[in-house]
C-alpha positions as CSV (number, residue, x, y, z in Angstrom):
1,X,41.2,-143.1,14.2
2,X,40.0,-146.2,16.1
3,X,36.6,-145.8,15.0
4,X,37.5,-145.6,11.3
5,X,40.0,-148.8,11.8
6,X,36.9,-151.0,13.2
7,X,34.6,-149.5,10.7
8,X,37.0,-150.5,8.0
9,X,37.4,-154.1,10.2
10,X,34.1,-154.9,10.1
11,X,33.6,-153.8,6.6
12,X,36.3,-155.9,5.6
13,X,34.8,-158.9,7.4
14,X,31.2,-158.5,5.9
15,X,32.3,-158.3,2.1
16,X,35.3,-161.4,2.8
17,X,32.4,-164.0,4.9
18,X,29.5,-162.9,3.0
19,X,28.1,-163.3,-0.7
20,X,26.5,-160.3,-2.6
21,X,23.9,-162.4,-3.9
22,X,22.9,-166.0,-4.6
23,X,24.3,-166.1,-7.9
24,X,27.9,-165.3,-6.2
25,X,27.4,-168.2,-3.8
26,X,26.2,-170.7,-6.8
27,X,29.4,-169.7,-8.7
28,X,31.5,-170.7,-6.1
29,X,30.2,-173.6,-5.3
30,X,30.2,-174.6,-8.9
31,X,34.0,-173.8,-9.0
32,X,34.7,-176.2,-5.7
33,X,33.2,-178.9,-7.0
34,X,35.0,-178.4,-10.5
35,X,38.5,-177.9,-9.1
36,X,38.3,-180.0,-6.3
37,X,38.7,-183.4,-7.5
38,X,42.5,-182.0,-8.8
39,X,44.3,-183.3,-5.7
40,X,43.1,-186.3,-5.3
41,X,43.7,-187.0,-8.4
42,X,47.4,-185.5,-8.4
43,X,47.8,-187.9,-5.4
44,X,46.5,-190.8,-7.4
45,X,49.2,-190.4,-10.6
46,X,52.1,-190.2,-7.6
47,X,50.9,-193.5,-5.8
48,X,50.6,-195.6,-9.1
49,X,53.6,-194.3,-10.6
50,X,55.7,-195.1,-7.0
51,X,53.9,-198.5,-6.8
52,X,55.3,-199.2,-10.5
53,X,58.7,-198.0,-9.1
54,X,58.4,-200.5,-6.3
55,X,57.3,-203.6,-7.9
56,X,59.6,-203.5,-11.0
57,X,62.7,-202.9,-8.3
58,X,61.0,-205.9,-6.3
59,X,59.4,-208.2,-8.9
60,X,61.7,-212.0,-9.2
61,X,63.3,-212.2,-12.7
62,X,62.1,-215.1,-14.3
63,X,60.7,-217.7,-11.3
64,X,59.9,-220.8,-13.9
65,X,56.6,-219.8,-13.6
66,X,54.8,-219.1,-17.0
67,X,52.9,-215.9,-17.7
């Protein structure tokens, strides 16, 4: 039974840090680079909509200054 489990181990560890082909590898890649720009973005819309939070809480009413 311990033989088959580390066959099974190893197997499992081949096919999960290794790509079938070149073609796999290419896809993937292609799919980081498309997705991966999503967070930072995300992170982005948040800041700019807490900074206009901020400064219309903070900004002076009228200061006699004109626009």
């Amino acid at each position: 039974m311990t033989a088959t489990l580390l066959v099974r181990l190893r197997d499992w560890l081949l096919d999960t840090f290794t790509y079938e082909s070149e073609s796999s590898a290419a896809g993937a890649m292609a799919d980081a680079t498309r997705w991966g720009w999503l967070p930072a973005l995300s992170g982005v819309s948040i800041a700019a909509d807490q900074a206009r939070s901020e400064h219309a809480g903070t900004a002076p009413g009228d200061g006699g200054m004109s626009a």
